[in-house]
MARBA-196525 format. One line per field, with one value per residue (C-alpha): x, y negated, z negated; residue number from 1. Coordinates in nm, 3 decimals. Each point is the difference from the previous one (the first is absolute). Example, Ala and Ser with C-alpha at 12.3 -4.5 7.8 and 13.67 -1.06 7.14 Angstrom:
! residues 2
east	1.230  0.137
north	0.450  -0.344
up	-0.780  0.066
roza	1  2
//
This chain:
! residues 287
east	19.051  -0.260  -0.178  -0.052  -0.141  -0.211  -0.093  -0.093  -0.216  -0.244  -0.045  -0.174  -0.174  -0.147  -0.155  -0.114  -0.313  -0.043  0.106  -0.231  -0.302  0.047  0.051  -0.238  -0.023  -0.013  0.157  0.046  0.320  0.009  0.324  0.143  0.243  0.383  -0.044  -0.067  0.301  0.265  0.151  0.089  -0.382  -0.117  0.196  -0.116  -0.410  0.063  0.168  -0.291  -0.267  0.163  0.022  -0.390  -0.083  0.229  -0.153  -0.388  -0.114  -0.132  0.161  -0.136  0.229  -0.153  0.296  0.026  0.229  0.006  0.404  0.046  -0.304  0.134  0.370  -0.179  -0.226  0.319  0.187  -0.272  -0.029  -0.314  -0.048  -0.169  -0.302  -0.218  -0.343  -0.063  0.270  -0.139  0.198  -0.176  0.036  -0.039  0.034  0.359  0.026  -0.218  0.268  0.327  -0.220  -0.072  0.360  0.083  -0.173  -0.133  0.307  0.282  -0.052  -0.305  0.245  0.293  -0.190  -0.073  0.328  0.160  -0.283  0.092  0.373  -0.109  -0.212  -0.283  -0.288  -0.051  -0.231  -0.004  -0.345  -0.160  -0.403  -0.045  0.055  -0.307  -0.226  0.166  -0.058  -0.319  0.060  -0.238  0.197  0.048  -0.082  0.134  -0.220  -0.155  0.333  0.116  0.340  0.031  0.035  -0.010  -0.244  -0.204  -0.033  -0.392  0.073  0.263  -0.053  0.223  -0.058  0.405  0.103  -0.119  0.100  0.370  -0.024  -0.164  0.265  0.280  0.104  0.065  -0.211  0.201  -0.248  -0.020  -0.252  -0.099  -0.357  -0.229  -0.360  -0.264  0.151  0.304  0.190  0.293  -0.024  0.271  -0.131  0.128  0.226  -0.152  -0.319  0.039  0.097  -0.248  -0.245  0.188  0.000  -0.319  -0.130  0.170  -0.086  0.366  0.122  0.278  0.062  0.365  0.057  0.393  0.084  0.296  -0.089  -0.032  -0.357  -0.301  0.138  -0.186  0.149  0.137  0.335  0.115  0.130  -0.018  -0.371  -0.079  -0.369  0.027  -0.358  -0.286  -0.372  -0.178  -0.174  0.287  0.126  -0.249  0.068  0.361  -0.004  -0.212  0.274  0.277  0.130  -0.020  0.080  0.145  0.080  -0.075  -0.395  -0.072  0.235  -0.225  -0.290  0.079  0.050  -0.336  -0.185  0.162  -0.116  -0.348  0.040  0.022  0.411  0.035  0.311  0.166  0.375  0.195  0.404  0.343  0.088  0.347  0.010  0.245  -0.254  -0.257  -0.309  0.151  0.037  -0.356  -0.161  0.186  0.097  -0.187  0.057  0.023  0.152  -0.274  -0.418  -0.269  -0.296  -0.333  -0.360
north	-13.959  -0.331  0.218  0.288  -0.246  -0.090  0.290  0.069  -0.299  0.132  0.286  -0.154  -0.229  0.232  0.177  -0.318  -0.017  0.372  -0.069  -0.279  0.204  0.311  -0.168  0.123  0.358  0.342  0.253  0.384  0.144  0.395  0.039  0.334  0.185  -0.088  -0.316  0.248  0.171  -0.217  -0.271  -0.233  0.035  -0.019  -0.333  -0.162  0.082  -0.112  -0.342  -0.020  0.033  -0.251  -0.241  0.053  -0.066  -0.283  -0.194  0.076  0.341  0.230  0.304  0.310  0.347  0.376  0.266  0.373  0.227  0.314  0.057  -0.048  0.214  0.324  -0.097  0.042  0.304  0.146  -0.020  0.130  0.307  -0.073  0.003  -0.280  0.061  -0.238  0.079  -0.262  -0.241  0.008  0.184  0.302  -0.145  0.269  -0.117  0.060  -0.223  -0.239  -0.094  0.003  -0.249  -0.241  0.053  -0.094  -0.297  -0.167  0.115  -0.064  -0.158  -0.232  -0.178  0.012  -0.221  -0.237  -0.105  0.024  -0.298  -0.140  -0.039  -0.222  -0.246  0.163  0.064  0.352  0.240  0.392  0.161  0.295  0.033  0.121  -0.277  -0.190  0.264  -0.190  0.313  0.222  0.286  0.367  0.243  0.061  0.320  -0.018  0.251  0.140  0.174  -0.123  -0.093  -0.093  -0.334  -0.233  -0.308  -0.185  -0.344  -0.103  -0.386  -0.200  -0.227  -0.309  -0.157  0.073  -0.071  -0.345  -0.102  0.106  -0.169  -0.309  -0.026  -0.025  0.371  0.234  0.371  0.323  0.258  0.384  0.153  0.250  -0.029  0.111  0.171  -0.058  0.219  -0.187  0.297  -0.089  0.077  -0.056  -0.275  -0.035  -0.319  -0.149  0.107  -0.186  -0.327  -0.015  0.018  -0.235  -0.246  0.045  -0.090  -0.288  -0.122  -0.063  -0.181  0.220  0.375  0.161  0.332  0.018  0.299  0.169  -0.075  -0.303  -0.052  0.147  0.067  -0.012  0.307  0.235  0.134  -0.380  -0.197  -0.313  0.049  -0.132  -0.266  -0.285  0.032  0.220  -0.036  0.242  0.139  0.091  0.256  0.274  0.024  -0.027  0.283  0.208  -0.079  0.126  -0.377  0.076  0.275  0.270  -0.224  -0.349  0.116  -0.035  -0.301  -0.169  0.134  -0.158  -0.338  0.048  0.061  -0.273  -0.245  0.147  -0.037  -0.371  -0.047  -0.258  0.056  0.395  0.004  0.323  -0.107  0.198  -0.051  0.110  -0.358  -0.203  -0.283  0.117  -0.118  -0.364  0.083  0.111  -0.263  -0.314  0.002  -0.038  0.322  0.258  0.381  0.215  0.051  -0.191  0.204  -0.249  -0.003
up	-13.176  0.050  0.287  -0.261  -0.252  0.259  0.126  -0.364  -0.030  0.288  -0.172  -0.298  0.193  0.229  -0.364  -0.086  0.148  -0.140  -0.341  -0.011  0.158  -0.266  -0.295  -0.224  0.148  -0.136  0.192  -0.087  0.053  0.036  -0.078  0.090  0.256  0.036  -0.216  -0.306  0.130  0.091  -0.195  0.260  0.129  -0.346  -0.090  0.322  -0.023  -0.382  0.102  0.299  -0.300  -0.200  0.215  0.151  -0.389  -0.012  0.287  -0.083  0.023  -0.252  0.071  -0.142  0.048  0.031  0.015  0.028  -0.040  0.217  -0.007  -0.345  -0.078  0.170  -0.122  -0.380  0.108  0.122  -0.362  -0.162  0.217  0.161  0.367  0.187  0.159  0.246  0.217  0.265  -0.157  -0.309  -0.318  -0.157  -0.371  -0.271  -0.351  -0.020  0.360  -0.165  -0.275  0.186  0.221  -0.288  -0.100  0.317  0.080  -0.296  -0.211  0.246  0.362  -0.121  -0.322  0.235  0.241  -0.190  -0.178  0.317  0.131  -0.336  0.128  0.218  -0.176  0.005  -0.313  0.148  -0.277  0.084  -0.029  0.093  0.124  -0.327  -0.189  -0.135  0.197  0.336  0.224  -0.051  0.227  0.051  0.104  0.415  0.132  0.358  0.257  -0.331  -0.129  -0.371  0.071  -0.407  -0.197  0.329  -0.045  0.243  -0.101  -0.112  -0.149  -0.065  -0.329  0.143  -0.357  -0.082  0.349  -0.035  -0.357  0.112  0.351  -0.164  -0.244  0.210  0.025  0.284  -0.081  0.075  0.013  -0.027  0.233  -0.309  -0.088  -0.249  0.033  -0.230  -0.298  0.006  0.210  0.203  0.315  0.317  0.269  0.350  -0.006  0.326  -0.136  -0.303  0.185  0.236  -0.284  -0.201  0.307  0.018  -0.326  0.005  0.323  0.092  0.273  0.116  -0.067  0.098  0.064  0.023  0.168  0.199  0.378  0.195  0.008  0.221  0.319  0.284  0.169  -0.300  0.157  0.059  -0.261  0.219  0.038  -0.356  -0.008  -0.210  -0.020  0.027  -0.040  -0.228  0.317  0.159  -0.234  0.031  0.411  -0.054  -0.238  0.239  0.267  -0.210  -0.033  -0.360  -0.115  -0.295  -0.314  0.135  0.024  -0.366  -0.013  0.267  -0.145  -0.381  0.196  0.163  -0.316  -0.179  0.291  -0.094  -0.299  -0.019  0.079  0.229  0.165  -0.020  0.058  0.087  -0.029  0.064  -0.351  0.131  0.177  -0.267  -0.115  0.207  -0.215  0.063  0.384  0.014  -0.188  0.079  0.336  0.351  0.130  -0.313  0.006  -0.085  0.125  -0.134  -0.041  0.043  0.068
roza	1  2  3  4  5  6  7  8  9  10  11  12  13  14  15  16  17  18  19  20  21  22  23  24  25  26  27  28  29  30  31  32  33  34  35  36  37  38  39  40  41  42  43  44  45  46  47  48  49  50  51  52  53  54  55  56  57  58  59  60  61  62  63  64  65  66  67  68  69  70  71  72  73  74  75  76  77  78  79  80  81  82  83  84  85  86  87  88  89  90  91  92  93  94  95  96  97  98  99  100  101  102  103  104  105  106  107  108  109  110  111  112  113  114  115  116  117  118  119  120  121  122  123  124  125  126  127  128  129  130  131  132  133  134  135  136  137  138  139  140  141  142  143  144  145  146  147  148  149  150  151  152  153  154  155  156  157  158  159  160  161  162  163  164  165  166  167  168  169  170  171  172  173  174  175  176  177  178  179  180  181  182  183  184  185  186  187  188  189  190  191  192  193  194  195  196  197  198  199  200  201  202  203  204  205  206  207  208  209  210  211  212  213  214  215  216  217  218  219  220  221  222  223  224  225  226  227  228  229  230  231  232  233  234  235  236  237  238  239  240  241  242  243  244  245  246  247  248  249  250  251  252  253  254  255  256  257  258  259  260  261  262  263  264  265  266  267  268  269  270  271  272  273  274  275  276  277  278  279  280  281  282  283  284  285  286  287
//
């Protein structure tokens, strides 16, 4: 029993130094996958978030949605539709999407954070004009009410963050005649990572990281330089979903991000794992 005290004790020294360097830090969880899914995932990325605001950092959560989406779509007799990972949103799509996310998974986030301790507030990139989108047009085809983001207005972000809460946000934005319009979740926080000029963005996702040979699960880089990633994609070392996952990391390094995380968010605690020990479980994505 002593030895597992002890063994306990290294732990939270080894995070010391880490604690102490990130204190003060705003990081940008995407928050998305199995942990939107699961309950056991969700309770343990919600206890990891606590505790990162608990110790110092300003955490600052973007979800999505996908599953519940289609589940709603589904009940209302409409079929989902996508083009290049991206949902065809019709009008009718468009409002089982806000029911969806700002309605349901967005509020539910939030008091579940607030479970914990946390002064978590549920928003959406509508809110005080927070996302100004015009609307994507992917290869020229109109694939409906789907936003790409123009500005971010950090204004709420920062009176929330400043005042000791934890933002939940919507990736629904707004265009210029106050139409709602569906964003990309990444999308949205990369942008919103960007604007701020966070430290840290997280992409929690369901693999192990960027793996230096795709068909081994062993091969996974803690880190990887933004030059790397467009020969590794050429090789095939990235491919099928994990190319726009790599790709959102590389534009949020360009966009002003310091350090780009992508995380198994299957791992049980593993935003702790990444961020305060030695070795971590997921990639870094760097200059």
């Amino acid at each position: 029993m002593m030895q597992e005290y002890i063994e306990k004790a290294k732990v939270l020294c080894e995070a010391l130094p880490y604690i102490k360097e990130f204190n003060g830090y705003t990081v940008v969880i995407r928050y998305g996958g199995s942990a939107l899914i699961y309950d056991d995932i969700k309770a343990s990325i919600l206890q990891d978030i606590a505790l990162m605001k608990y110790v110092g950092f300003r955490p600052i959560v973007v979800h999505g949605g996908g599953p519940e989406i289609n589940k709603l779509l589904t009940t209302f007799g409409i079929t989902p539709e996508f083009y290049k990972g991206l949902r065809v949103t019709d009008e009718a799509t468009m409002e089982v999407v806000e029911m969806a996310l700002n309605g349901k998974i967005n509020k539910s986030l939030a008091a579940d954070l607030c479970r914990y301790g946390v002064l978590a507030v549920g928003i959406s990139g509508r809110d005080a004009n927070m996302t100004r989108v015009k609307k994507l047009m992917p290869d020229g085809r109109d694939i409906g009410l789907v936003g790409e983001v123009e500005k971010i207005d950090t204004a709420l972000i920062k009176t929330l963050v400043n005042n000791d809460f934890v933002p939940v946000i919507s990736p629904v934005g707004a265009d210029a005649e106050g139409r709602s319009y569906n964003v990309n979740a990444d999308y949205a926080a990369v942008a919103i990572a960007g604007a701020l000029k966070a430290e840290k963005l997280v992409f929690l996702t369901d693999i192990e990281g960027v793996r230096r040979d795709a068909n081994d699960a062993k091969s996974v880089m803690a880190r990887i330089k933004t030059a790397e990633v467009k020969d590794m994609i050429a090789s095939g070392a990235i491919s099928g979903g994990m190319i726009p996952k790599v790709e959102c990391c590389v534009a949020g390094v360009n966009a002003g991000v310091k350090n780009v995380h992508i995380l198994d968010g299957r791992v049980e605690h593993c935003l702790l794992l990444e961020i305060f020990t030695q070795t971590g479980i997921g990639t870094l994505v760097e200059k």
